[in-house]
Phi, psi and omega in degrees: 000145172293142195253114167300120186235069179105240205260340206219186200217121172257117165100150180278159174293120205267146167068014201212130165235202175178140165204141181287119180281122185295320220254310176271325188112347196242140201272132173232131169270113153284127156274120171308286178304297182276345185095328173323105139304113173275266198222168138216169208213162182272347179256141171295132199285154155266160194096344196231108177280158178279130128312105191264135159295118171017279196304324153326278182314294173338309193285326178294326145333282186320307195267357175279307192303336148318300193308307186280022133322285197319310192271349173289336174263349165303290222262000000 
């Protein structure tokens, strides 16, 4: 588990992910071992690394290969 020091957290939560459900609209936290829906929230948990979905990944594709178009016509 990640270590509370005051105010700030060192190190990510272990064992633990979220990813955003496209469909509610909600951040959902997992435990990586068992699978188990912990919780969800409309805000990104801290702390909880993201887990990206298929379709996440696609789009983020997409707009870095816009982005390098965009700066190639730019130059």
């Amino acid at each position: 588990m990640a270590k509370n020091k005051g105010n700030t957290r060192k190190g990510a939560v272990k064992d633990r992910k979220q990813y955003f459900n496209e469909r509610t609209k909600k951040y959902v936290k997992f435990d990586t071992n068992t699978g188990k829906i912990l919780s969800c929230s409309s805000t990104k948990y801290k702390g909880i690394s993201l887990k990206m979905t298929k379709t996440q990944i696609e789009s983020a594709q997409k707009a870095m290969a816009e982005l390098e178009i965009t700066q190639k016509k730019g130059k």
